[in-house]
C-alpha positions as CSV (number, residue, x, y, z in Angstrom):
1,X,0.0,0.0,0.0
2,X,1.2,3.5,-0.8
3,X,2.2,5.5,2.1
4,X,-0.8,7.7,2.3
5,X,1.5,10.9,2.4
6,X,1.7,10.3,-0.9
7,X,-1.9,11.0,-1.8
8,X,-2.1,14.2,-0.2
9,X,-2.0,17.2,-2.5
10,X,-1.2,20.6,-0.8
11,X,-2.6,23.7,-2.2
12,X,-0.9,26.4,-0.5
13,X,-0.2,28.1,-3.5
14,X,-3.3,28.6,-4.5
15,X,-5.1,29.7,-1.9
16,X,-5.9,33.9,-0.8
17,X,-2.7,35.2,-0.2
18,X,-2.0,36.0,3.9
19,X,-1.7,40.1,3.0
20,X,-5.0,40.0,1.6
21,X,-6.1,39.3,4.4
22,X,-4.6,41.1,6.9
23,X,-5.0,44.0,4.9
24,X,-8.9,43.4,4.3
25,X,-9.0,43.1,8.7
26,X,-6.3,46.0,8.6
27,X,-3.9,44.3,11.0
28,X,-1.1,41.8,11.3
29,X,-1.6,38.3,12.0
30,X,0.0,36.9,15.5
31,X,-0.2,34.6,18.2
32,X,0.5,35.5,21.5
33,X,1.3,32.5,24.3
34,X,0.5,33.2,27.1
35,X,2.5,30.3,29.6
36,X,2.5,29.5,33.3
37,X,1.4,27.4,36.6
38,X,-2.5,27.1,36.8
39,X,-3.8,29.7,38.8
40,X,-1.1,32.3,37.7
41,X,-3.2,34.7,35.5
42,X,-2.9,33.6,32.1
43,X,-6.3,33.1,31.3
44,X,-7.3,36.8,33.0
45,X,-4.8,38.4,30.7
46,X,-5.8,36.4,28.1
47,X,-9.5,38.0,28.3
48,X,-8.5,41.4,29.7
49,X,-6.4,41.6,26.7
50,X,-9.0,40.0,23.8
51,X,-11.3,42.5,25.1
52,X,-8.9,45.4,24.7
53,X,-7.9,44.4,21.5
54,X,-11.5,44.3,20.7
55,X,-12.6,47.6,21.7
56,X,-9.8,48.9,19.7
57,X,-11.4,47.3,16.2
58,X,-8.8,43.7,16.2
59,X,-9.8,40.6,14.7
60,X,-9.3,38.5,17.7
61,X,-9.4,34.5,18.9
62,X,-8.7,33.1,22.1
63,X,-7.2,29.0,22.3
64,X,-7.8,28.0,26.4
65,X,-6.2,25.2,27.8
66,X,-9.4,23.8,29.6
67,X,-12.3,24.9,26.4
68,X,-9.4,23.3,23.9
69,X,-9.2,19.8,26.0
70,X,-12.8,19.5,26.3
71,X,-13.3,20.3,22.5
72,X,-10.4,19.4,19.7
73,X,-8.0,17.9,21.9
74,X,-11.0,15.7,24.2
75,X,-9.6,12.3,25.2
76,X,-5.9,13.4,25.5
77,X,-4.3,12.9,28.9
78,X,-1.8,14.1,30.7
79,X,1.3,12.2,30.3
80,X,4.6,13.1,27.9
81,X,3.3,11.7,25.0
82,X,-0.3,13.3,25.5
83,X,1.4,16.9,26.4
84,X,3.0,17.5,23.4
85,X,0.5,16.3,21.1
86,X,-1.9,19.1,22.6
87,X,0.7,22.3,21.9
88,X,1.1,20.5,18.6
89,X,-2.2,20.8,17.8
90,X,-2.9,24.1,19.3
91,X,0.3,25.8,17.9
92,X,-0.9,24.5,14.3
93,X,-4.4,26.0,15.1
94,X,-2.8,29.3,16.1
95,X,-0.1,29.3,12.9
96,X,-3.8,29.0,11.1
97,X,-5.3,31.5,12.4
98,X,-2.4,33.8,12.1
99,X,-2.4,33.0,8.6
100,X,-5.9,34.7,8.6
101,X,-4.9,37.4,10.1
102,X,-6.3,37.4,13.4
103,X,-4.5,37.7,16.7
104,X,-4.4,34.9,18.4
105,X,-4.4,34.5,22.2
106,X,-3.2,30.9,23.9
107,X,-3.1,30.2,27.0
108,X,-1.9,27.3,28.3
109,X,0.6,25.7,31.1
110,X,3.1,24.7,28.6
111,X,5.6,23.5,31.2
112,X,8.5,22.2,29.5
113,X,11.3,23.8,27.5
114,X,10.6,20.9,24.7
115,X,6.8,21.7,24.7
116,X,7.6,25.5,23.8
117,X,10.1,25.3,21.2
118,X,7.7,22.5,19.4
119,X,5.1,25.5,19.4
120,X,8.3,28.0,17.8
121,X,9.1,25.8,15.7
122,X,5.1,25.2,14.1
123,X,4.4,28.9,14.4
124,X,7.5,30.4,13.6
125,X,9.5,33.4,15.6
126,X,8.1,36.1,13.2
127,X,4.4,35.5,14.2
128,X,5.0,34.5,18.3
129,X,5.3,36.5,21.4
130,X,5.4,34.2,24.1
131,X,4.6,35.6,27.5
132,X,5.5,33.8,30.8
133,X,3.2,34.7,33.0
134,X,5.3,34.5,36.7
135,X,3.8,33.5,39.9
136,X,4.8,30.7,42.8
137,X,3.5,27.2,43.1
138,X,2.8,29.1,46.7
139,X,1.0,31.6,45.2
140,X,-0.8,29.7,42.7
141,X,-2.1,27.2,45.7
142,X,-3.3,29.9,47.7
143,X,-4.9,31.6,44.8
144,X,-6.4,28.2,43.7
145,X,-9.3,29.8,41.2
146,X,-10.4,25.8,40.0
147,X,-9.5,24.6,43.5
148,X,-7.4,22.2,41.6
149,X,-4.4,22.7,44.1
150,X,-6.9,21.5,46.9
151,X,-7.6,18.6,45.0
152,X,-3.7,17.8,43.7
153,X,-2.9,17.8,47.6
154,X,-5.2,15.2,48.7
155,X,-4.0,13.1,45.9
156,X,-7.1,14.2,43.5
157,X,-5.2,15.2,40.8
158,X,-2.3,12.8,38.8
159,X,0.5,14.5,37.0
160,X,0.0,18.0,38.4
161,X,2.0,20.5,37.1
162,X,5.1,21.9,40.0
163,X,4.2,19.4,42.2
164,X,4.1,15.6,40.6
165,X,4.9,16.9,37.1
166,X,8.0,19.4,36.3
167,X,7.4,23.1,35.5
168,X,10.8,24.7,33.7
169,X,10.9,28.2,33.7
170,X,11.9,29.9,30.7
171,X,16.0,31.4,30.8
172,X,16.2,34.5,30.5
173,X,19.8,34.6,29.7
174,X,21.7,37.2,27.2
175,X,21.0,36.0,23.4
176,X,24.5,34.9,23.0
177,X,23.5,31.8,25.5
178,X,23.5,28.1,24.3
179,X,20.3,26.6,23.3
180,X,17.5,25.8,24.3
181,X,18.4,29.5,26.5
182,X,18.8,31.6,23.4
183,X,15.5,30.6,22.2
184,X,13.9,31.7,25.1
185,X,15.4,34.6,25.6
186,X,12.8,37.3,24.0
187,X,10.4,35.8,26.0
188,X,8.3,38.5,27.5
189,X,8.0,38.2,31.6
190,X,4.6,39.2,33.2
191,X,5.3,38.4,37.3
192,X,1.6,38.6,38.6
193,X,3.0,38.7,42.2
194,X,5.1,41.7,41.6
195,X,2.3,43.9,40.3
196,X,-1.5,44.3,40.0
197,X,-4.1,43.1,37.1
198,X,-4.1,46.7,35.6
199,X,0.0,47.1,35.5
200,X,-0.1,43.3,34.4
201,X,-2.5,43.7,31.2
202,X,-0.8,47.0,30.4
203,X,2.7,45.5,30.3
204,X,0.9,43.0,27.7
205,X,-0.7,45.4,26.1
206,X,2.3,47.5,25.0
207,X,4.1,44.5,23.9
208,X,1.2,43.1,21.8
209,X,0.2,46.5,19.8
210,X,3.3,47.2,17.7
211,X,3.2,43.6,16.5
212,X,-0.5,43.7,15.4
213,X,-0.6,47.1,13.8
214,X,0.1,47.2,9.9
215,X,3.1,49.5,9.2
């Protein structure tokens, strides 16, 4: 039997050109991942910021860890194999929708260095802004918005992330740095401890507009 690759007959040639596009919705194309420990604040900025974009006339679509794993990616788990399958998916769902024109908002836990530079790699550094969205395990816990920490410490919840399950922060070392650290470097850091929700989605907000506004 023919290997089924062979049957498949890409049109990408053919189809509306990206610049039509954006120029039709009079913006750029760009996804911006948001990344963190559960109860951080990704999903808040995530919304605070769709809804700023919003009122200021962008195109706008927002990927959520949980709406994404009870739609598209239902039935994948949590272990390594499952993980990166889900930011495969979502990161070709985003490159799409970039490709449209819209400005696309993720936000998802992403823990692993491996997990984001599969995402850079689908996307592609030109149309990517990935925000790490700081705050403590301790933080997180005590925040506990799905009460998923109560649960993860009476044994409730398999594979959490910081506590059974590794969460690698992102270096933020000088460009020059070996990889995987070079990659990470432009990596935008939000710390959700260090300042309030309105200094938080500002930050954002600043580092978002320049890349969605046609030149």
């Amino acid at each position: 039997m023919a290997n089924a690759a062979t049957n498949l007959h890409p049109i990408f040639d053919r189809v509306l050109p990206r610049a039509d596009k954006e120029a039709r919705l009079g913006q750029r194309g760009q996804v911006v991942w948001l990344y963190g420990l559960s109860g951080s604040g990704k999903s808040t900025l995530a919304i605070a910021l769709e809804r700023r974009l919003h009122a200021e006339g962008f195109a706008t679509q927002l990927l959520d860890g949980d709406n994404i794993r009870t739609g598209l990616n239902r039935g994948l788990g949590f272990s390594d194999a499952d993980r990166a399958e889900n930011i495969r998916r979502i990161a070709e769902v985003a490159k799409l929708h970039a490709h449209a024109g819209l400005v696309t908002l993720c936000s998802f836990i992403t823990p692993l260095r491996s997990l984001r530079a599969l995402a850079r790699e689908i996307i592609g550094p030109a149309d990517l802004l990935e925000v790490y969205v700081k705050a403590s395990f301790a933080t997180c816990a005590q925040r506990d918005p799905k009460g998923l920490y109560a649960k993860a410490a009476a044994g409730g919840v398999g594979q959490f992330t910081g506590k059974d399950s590794a969460f690698e922060e992102p270096s933020l070392a000088a460009l020059g740095a070996p990889a995987p650290e070079a990659a990470e470097a432009g990596t935008l850091l939000i710390d959700t401890e260090a300042a309030p929700p309105e200094a938080c989605l500002a930050q954002l907000h600043a580092a978002v507009l320049p890349r969605v506004r046609l030149r």
